[in-house]
MIBAVEX-735527 format. One record per residue: residue number from 1; residue in one letter; chain; y, x, z of N, C-alpha, C in turn. Coordinates in nm, 3 decimals, decimal comma. Each point is the difference from the previous one (the first is absolute). Last residue first. Layout:
BEGIN
NUM_a_A_Y_X_Z_Y_X_Z_Y_X_Z
...
END
This chain:
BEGIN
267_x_A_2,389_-6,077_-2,834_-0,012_-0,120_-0,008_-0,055_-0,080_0,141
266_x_A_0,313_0,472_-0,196_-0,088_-0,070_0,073_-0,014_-0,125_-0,018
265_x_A_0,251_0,302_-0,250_-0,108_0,000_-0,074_-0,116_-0,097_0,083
264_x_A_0,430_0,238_0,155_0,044_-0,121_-0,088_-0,121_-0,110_-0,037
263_x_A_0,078_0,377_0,383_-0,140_-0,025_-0,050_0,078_-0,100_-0,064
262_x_A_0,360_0,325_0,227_-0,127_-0,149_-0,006_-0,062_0,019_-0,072
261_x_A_0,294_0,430_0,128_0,019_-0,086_-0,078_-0,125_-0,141_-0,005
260_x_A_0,165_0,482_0,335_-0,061_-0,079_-0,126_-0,002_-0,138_-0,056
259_x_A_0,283_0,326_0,310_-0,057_-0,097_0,028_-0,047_-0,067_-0,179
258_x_A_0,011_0,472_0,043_0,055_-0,077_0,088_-0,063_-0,078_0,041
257_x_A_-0,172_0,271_-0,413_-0,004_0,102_0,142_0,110_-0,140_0,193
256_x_A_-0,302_-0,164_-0,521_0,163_0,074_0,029_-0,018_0,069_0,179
255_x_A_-0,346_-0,359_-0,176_0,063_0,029_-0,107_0,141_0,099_0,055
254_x_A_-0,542_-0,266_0,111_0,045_0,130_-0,002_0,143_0,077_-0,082
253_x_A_-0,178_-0,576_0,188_-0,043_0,114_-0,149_0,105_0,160_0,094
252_x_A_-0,225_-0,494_0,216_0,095_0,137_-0,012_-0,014_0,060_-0,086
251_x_A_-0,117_-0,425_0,241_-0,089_0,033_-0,115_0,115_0,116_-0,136
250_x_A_0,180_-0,287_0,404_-0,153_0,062_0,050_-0,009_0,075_-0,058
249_x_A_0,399_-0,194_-0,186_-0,020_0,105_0,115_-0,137_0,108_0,057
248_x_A_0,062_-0,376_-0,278_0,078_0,076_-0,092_0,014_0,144_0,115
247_x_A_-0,179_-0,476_0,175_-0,102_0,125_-0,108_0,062_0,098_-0,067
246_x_A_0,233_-0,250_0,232_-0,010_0,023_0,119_-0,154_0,139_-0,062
245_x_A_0,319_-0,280_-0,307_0,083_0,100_0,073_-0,114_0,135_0,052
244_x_A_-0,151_-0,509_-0,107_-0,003_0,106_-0,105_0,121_0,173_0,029
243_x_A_-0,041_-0,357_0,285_-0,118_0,016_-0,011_-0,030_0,092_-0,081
242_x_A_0,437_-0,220_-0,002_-0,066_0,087_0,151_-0,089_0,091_-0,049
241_x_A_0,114_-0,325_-0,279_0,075_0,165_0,007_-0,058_0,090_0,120
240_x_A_-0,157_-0,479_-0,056_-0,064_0,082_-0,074_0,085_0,160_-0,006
239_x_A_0,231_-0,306_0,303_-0,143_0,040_0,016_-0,071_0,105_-0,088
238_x_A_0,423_-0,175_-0,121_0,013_0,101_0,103_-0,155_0,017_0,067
237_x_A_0,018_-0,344_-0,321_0,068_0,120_-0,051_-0,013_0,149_0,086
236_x_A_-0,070_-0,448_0,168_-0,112_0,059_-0,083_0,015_0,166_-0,068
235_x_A_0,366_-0,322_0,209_-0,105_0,090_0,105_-0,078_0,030_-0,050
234_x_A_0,294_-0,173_-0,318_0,051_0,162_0,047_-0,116_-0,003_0,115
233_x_A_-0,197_-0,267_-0,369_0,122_-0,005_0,031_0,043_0,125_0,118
232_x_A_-0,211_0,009_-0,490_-0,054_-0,009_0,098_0,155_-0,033_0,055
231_x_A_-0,027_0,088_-0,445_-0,027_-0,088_0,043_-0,014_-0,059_0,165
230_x_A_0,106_0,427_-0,308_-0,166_-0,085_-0,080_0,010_-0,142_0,156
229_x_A_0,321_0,291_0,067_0,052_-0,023_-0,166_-0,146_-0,086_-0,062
228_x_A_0,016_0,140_0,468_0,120_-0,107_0,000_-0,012_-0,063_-0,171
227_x_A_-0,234_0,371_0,110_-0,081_-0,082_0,049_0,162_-0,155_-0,030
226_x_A_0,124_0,487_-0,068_-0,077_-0,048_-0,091_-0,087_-0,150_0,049
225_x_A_0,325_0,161_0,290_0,038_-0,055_-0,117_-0,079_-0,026_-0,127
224_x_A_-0,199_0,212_0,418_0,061_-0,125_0,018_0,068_-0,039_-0,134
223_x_A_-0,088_0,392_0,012_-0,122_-0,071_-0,062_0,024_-0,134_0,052
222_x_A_0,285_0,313_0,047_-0,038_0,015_-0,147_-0,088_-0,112_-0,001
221_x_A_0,172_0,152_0,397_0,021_-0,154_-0,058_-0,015_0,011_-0,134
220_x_A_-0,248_0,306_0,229_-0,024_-0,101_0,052_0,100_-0,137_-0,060
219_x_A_0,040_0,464_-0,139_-0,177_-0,108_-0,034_0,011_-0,077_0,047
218_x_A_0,380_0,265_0,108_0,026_-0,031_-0,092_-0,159_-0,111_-0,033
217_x_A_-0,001_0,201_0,422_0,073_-0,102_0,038_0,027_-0,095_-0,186
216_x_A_-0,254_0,406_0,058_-0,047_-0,134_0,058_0,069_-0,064_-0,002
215_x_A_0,052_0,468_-0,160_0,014_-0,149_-0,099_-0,047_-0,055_0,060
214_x_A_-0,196_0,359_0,203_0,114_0,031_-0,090_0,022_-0,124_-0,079
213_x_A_-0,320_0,180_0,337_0,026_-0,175_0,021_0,162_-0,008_-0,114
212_x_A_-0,427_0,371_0,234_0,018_-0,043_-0,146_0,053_-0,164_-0,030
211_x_A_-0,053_0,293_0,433_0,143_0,050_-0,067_-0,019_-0,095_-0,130
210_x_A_-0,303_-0,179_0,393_-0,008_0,090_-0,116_0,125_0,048_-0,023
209_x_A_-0,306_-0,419_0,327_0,062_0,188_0,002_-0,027_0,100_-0,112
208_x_A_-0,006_-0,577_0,058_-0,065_0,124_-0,088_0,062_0,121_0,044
207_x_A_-0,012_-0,494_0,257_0,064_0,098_-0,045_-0,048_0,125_-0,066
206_x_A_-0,132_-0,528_-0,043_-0,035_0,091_0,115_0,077_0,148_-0,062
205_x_A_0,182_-0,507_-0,077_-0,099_0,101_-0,007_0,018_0,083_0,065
204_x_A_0,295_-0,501_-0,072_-0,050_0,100_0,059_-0,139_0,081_-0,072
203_x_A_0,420_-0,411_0,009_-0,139_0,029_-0,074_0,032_0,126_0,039
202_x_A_0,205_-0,470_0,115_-0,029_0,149_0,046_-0,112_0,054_-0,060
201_x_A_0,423_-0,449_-0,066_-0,145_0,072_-0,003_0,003_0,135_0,029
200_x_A_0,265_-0,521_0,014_0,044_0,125_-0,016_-0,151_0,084_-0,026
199_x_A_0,406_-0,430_-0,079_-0,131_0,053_0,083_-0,022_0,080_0,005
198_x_A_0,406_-0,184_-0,113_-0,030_-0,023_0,118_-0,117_0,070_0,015
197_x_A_0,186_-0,118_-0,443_-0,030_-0,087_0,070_-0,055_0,014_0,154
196_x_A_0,061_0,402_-0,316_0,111_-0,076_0,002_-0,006_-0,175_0,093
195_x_A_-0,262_0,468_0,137_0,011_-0,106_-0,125_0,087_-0,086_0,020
194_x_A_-0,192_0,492_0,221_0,047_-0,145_0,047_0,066_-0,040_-0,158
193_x_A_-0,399_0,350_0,210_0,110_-0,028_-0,138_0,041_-0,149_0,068
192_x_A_-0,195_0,582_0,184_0,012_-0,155_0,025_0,099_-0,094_-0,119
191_x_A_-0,408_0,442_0,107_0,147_-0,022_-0,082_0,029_-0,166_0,035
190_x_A_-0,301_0,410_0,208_-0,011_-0,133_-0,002_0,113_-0,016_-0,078
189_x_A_-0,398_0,385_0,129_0,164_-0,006_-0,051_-0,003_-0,177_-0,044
188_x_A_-0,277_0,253_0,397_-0,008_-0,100_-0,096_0,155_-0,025_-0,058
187_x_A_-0,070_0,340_0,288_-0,137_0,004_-0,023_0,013_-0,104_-0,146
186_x_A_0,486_0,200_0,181_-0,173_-0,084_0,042_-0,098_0,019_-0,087
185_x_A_0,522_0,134_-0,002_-0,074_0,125_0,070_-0,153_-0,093_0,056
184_x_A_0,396_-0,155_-0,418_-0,061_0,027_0,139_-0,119_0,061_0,034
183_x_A_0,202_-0,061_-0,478_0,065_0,111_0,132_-0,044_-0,016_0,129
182_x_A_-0,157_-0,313_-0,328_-0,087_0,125_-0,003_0,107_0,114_0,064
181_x_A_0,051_-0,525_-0,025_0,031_0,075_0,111_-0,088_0,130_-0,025
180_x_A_0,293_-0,346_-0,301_-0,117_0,048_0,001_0,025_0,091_0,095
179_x_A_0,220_-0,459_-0,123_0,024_0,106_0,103_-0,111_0,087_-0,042
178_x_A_0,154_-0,438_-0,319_-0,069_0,076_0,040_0,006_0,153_0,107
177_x_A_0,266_-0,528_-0,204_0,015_0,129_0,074_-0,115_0,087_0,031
176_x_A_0,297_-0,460_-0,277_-0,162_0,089_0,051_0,059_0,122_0,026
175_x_A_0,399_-0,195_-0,149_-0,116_-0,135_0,071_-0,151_0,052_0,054
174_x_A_0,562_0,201_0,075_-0,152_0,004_-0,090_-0,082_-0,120_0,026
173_x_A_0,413_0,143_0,155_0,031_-0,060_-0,142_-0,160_-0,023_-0,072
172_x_A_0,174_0,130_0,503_0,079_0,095_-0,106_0,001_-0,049_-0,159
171_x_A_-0,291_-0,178_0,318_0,195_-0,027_0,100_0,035_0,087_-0,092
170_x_A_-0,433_0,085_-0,021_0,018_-0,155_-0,076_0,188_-0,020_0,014
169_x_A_-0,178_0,412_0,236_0,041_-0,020_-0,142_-0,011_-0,137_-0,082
168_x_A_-0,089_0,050_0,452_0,175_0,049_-0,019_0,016_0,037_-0,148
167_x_A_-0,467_-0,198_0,131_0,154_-0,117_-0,007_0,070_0,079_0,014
166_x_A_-0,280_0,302_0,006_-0,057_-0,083_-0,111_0,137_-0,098_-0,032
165_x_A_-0,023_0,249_0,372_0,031_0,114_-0,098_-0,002_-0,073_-0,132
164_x_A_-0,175_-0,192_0,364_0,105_0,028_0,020_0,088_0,023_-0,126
163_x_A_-0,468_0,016_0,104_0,065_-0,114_-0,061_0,161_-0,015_-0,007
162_x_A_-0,270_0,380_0,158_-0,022_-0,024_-0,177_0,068_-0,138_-0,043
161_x_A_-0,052_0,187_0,462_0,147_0,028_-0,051_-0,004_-0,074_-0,136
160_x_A_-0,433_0,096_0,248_0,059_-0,105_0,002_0,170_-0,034_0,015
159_x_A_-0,285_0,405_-0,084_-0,002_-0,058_-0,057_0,060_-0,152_-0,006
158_x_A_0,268_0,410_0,233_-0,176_-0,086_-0,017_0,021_-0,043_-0,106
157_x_A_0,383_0,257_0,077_-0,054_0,067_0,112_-0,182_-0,065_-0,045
156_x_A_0,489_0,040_-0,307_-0,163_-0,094_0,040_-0,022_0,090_0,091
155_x_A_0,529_-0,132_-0,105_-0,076_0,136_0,004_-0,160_-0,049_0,102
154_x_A_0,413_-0,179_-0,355_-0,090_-0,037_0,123_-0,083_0,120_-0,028
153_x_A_0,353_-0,088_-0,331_0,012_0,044_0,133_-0,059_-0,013_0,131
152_x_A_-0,070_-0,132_-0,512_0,045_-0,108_0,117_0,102_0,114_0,113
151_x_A_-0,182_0,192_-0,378_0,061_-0,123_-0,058_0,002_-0,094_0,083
150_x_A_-0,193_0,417_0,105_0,109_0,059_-0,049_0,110_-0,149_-0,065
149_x_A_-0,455_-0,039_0,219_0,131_0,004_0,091_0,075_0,057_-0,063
148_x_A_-0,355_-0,077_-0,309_0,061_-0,136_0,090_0,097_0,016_0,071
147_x_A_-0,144_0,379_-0,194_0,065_-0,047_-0,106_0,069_-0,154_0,108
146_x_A_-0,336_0,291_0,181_0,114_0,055_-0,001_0,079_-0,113_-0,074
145_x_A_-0,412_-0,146_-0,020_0,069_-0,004_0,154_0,177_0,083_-0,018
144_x_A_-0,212_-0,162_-0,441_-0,066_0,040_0,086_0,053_-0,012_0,145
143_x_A_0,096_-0,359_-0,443_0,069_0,119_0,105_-0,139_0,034_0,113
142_x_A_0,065_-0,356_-0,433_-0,122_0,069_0,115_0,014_0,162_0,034
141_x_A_0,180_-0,606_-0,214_0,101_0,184_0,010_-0,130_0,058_0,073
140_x_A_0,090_-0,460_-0,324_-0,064_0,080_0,095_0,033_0,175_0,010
139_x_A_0,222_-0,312_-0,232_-0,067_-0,170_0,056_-0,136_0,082_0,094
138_x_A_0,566_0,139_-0,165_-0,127_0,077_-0,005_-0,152_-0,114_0,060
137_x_A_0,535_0,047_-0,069_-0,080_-0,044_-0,101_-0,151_0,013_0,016
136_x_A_0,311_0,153_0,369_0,021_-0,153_-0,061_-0,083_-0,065_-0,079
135_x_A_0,015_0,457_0,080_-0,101_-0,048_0,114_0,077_-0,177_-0,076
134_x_A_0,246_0,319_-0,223_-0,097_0,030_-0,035_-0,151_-0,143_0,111
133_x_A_0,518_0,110_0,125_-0,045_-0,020_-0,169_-0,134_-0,036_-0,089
132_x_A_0,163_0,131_0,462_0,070_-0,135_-0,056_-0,026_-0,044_-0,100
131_x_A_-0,320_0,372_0,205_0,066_-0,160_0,138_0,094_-0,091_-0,124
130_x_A_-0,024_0,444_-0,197_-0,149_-0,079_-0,057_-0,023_-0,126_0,136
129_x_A_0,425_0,259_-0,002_-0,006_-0,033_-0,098_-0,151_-0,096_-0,040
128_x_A_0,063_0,275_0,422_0,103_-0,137_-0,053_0,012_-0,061_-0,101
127_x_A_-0,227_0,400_-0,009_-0,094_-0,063_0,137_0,065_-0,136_-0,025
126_x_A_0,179_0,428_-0,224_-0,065_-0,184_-0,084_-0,046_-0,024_0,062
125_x_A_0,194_0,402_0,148_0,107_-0,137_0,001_-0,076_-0,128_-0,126
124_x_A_-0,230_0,371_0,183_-0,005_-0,062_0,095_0,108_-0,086_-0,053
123_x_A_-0,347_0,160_-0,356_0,113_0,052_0,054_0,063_-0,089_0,159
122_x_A_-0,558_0,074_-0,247_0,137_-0,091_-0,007_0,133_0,041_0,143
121_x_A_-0,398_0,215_-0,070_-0,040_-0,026_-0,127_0,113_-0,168_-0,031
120_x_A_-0,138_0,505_0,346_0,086_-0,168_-0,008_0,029_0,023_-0,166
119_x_A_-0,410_0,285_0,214_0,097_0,043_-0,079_0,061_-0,155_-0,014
118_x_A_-0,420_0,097_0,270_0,138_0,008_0,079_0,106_-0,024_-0,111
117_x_A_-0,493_-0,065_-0,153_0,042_0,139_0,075_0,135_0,058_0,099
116_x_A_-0,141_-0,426_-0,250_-0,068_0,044_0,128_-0,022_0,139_0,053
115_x_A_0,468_-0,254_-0,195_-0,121_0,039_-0,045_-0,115_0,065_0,109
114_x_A_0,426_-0,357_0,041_-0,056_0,099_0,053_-0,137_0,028_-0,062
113_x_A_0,243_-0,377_-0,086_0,115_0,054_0,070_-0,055_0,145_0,021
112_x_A_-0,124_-0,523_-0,264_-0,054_0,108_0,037_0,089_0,126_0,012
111_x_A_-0,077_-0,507_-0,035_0,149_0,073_0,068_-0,078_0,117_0,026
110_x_A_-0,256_-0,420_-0,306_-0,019_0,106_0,122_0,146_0,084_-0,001
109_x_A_-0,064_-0,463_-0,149_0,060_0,091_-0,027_-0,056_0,052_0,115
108_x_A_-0,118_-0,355_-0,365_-0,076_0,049_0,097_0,132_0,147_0,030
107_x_A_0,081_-0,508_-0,245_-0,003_0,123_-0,018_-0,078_0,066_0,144
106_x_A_-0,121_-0,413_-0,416_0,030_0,045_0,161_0,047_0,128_0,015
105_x_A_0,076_-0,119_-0,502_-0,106_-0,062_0,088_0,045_0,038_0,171
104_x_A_0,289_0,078_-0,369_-0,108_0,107_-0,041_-0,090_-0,022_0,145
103_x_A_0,493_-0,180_-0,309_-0,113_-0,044_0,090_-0,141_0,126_-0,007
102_x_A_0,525_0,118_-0,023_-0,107_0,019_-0,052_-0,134_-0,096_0,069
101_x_A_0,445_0,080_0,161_0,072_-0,018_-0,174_-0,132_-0,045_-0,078
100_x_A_-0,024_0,142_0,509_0,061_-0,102_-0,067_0,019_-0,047_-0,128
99_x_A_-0,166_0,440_0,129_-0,057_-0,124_0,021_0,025_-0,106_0,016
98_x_A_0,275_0,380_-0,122_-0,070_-0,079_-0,081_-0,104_-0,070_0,059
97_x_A_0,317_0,157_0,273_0,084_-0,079_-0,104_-0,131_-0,073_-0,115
96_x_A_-0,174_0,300_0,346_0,088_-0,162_0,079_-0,016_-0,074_-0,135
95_x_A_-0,022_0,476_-0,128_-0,099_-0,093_0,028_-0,015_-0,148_0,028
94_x_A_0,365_0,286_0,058_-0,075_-0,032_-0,133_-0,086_-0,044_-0,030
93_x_A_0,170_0,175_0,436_0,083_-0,121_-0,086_-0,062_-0,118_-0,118
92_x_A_-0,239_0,425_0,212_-0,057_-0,161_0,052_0,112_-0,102_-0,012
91_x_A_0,150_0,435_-0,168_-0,133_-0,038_-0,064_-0,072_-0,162_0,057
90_x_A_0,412_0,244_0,179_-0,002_-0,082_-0,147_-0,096_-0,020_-0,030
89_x_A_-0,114_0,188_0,418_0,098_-0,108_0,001_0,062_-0,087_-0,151
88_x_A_-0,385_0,332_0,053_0,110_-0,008_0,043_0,043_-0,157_-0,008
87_x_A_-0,488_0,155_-0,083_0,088_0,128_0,034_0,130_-0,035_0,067
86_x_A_-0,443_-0,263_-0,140_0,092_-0,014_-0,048_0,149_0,111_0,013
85_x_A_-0,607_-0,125_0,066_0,128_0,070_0,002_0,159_-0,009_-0,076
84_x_A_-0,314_-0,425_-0,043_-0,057_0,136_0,131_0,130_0,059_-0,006
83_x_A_-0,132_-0,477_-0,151_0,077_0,102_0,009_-0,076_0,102_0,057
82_x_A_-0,194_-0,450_-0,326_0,015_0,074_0,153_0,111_0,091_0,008
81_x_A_-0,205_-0,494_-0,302_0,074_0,128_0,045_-0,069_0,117_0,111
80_x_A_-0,202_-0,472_-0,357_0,020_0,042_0,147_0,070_0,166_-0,064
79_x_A_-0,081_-0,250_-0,362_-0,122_-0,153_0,093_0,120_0,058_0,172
78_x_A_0,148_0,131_-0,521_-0,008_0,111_0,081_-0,059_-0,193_0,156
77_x_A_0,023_0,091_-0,578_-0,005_-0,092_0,084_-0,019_-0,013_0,161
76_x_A_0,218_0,297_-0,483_-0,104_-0,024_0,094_0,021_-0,143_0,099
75_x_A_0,342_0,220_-0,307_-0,143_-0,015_-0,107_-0,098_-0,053_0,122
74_x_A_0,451_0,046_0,128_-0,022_-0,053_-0,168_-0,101_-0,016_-0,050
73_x_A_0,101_0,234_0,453_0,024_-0,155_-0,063_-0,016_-0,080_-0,085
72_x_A_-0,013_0,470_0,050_-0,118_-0,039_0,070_0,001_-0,189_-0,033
71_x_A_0,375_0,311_-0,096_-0,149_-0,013_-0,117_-0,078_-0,085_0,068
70_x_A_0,359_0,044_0,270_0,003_-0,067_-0,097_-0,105_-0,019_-0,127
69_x_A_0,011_0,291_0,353_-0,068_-0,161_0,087_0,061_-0,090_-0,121
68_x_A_0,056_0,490_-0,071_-0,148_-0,032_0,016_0,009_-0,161_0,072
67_x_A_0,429_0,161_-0,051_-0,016_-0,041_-0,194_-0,231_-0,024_0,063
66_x_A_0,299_0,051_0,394_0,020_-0,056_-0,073_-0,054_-0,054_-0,107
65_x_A_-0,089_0,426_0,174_-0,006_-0,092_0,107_0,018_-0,118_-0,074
64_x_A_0,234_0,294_-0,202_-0,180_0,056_-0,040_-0,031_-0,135_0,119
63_x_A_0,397_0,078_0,070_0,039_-0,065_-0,137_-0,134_-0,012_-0,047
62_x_A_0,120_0,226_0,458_-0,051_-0,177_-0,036_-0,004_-0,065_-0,115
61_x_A_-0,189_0,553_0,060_0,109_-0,069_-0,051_0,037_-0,161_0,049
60_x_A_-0,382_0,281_0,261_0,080_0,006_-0,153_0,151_-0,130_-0,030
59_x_A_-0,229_0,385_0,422_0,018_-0,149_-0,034_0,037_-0,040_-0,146
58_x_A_-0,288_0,422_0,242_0,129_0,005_-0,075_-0,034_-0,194_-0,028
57_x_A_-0,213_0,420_0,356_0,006_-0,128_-0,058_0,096_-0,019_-0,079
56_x_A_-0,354_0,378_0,238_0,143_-0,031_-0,031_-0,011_-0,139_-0,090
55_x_A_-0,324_0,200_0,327_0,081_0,115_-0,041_0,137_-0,014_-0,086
54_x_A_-0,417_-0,259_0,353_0,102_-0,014_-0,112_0,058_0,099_-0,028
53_x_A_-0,497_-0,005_0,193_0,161_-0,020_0,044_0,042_-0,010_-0,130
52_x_A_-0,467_0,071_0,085_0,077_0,085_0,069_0,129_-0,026_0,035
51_x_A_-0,293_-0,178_-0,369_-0,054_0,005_0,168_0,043_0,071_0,129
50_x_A_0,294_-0,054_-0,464_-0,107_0,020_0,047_-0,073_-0,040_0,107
49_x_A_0,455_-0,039_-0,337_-0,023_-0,015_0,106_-0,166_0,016_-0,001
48_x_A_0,524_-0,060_-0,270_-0,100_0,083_0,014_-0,090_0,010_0,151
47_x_A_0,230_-0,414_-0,233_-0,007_0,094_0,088_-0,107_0,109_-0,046
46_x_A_0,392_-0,467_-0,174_-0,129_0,128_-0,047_0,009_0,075_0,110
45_x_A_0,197_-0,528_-0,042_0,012_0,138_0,043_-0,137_0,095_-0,062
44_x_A_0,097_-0,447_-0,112_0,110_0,015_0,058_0,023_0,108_0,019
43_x_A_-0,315_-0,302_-0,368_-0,018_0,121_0,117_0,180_0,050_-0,020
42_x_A_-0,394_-0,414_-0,060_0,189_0,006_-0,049_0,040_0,125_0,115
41_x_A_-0,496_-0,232_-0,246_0,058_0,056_0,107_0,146_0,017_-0,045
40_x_A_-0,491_-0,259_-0,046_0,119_0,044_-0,069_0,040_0,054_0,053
39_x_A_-0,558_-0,155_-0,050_0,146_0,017_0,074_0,099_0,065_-0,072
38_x_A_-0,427_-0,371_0,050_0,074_0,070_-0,125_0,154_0,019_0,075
37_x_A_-0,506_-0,125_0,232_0,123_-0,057_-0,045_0,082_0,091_-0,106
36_x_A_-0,436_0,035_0,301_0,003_-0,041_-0,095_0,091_-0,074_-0,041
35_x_A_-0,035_0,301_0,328_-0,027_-0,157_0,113_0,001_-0,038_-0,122
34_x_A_0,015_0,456_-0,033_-0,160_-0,079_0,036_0,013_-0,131_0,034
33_x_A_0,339_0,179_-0,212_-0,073_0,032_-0,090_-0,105_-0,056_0,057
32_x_A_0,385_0,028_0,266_-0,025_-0,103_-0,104_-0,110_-0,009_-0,095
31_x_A_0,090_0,332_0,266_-0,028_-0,102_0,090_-0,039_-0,103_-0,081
30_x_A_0,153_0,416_-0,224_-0,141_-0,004_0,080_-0,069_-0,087_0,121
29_x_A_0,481_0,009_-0,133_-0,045_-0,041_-0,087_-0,133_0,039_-0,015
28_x_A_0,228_0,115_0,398_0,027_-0,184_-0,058_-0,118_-0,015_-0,166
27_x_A_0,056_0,415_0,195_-0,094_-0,064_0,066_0,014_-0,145_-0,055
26_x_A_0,312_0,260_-0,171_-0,110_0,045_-0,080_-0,129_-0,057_0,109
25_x_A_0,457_-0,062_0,075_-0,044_-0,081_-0,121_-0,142_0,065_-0,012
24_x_A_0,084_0,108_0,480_0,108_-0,043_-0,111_-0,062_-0,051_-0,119
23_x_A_-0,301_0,375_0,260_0,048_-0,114_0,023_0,096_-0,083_-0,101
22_x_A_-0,321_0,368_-0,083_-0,025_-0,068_0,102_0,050_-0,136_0,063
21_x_A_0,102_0,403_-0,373_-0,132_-0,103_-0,017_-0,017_-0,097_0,139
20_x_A_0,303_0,384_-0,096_-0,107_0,045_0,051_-0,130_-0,125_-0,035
19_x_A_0,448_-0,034_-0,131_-0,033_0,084_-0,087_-0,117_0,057_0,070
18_x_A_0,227_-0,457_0,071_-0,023_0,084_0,098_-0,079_0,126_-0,144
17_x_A_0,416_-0,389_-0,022_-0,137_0,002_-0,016_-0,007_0,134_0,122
16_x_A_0,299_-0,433_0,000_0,009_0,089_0,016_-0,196_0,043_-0,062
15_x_A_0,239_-0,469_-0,034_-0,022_0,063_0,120_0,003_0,160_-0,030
14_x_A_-0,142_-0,543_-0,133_0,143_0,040_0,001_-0,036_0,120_0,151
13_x_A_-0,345_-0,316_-0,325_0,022_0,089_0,135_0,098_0,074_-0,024
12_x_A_-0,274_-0,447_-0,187_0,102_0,077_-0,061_0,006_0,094_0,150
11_x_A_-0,401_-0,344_-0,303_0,113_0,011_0,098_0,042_0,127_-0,021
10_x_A_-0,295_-0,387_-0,207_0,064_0,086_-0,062_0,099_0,060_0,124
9_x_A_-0,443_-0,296_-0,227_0,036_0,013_0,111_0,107_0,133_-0,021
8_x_A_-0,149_-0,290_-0,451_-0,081_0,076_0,097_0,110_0,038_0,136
7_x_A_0,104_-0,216_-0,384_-0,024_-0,096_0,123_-0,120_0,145_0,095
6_x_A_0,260_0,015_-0,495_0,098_0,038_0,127_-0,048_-0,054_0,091
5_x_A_-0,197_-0,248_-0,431_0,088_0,099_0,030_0,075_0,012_0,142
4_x_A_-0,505_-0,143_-0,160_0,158_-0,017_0,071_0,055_0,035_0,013
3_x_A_-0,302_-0,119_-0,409_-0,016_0,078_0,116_0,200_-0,032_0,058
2_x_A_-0,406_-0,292_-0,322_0,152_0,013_0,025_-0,017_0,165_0,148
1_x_A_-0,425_-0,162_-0,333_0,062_-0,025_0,132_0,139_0,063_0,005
END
């Protein structure tokens, strides 16, 4: 029997790691592992960082940036993307630049701005930079609450703002839009997704009272992009993420004195 070269499922996470294990590449790629896909990564930033906070970050080189989305190119067959942390303004340049240059399937961009311990995990003069540059290319973006009004200027009082917030970013360049509402103060965290053709969806659970939610926002489109890369289409996608998020939570492992880190391992 002939075997296939390069067809197994293959995606990529552009982003920052976390030296505590929790979030950034290192959740991404413990995302990927359970949604059974083959992950890569093109790391932008290094943090020293714990359940506790960030303590220090160093951006690397764009020439390193660069030469990793060029290897990556050459040899792999990358199905689906994502972004996460990106730090500055040249950096979500660079990026921009190479996701263009580079087919590397749907891109999923979480605008991730604020570590969950408070520590800003992107500079305020690339806010502008990831609106012109970056949100264009992007075929799904899944900004928490803060992040949404930091990229519209609407300030959420309800849930029923979510659509809002949704079309002021289609009006900005995007075609899918995921809102996740786990900053709001309800019972039932509801995330809302409007789709490029108008429609739209609400997927919801029951709120888990815990500190242990370190890397949610990174699992969640980790795993959306992994689901994109084996096939599924994006409301499925964002469902099964859901779902699988919502267990990454329940079903708590014991790890670091903060906000601890998900259950990767949940099924």
């Amino acid at each position: 029997m002939t075997e296939k070269i390069n067809s197994f499922p293959q995606v990529l996470t552009i982003a920052g790691t976390d030296s505590g294990g929790g979030a950034g590449i290192m959740a991404d790629l413990k995302t990927f592992q359970m949604q059974k896909v083959f992950g890569t990564a093109v790391v932008v930033a290094v943090t020293a960082q714990n359940t506790l906070g960030v303590q220090k970050s160093f951006l690397l080189p764009l020439e390193m940036v660069d030469a990793q989305f060029a290897s990556l190119a050459e040899d792999f067959q990358i199905r689906a993307c994502k972004t996460g942390m990106l730090g500055d303004a040249a950096h979500v340049h660079q990026v921009a630049l190479n996701l263009q240059k580079y087919d590397f399937g749907p891109i999923t961009i979480d605008p991730v701005m604020i570590a969950k311990g408070g520590a800003p995990l992107l500079s305020q003069d690339a806010v502008a930079t990831v609106k012109n540059e970056l949100l264009p290319l992007a075929d799904l973006i899944t900004p928490n609450l803060p992040e949404a009004e930091t990229l519209t200027g609407i300030k959420v009082q309800m849930q029923d703002q979510y659509p809002e917030l949704a079309h002021k970013l289609q009006d900005m360049g995007v075609k899918n839009v995921l809102i996740k509402g786990g900053h709001a103060s309800t019972d039932q965290v509801k995330d809302y997704a409007l789709f490029a053709d108008g429609s739209d969806l609400w997927v919801s659970s029951s709120r888990i009272h815990t500190e242990r939610t370190h890397g949610t926002g990174d699992t969640l489109a980790a795993a959306i992009t992994a689901q994109l890369a084996l096939g599924q289409s994006l409301p499925s996608a964002i469902k099964i993420a859901k779902k699988y998020v919502t267990k990454t939570i329940k079903e708590t492992i014991q790890v670091g004195h903060g906000h601890g880190p998900l259950n990767h391992w949940a099924q």
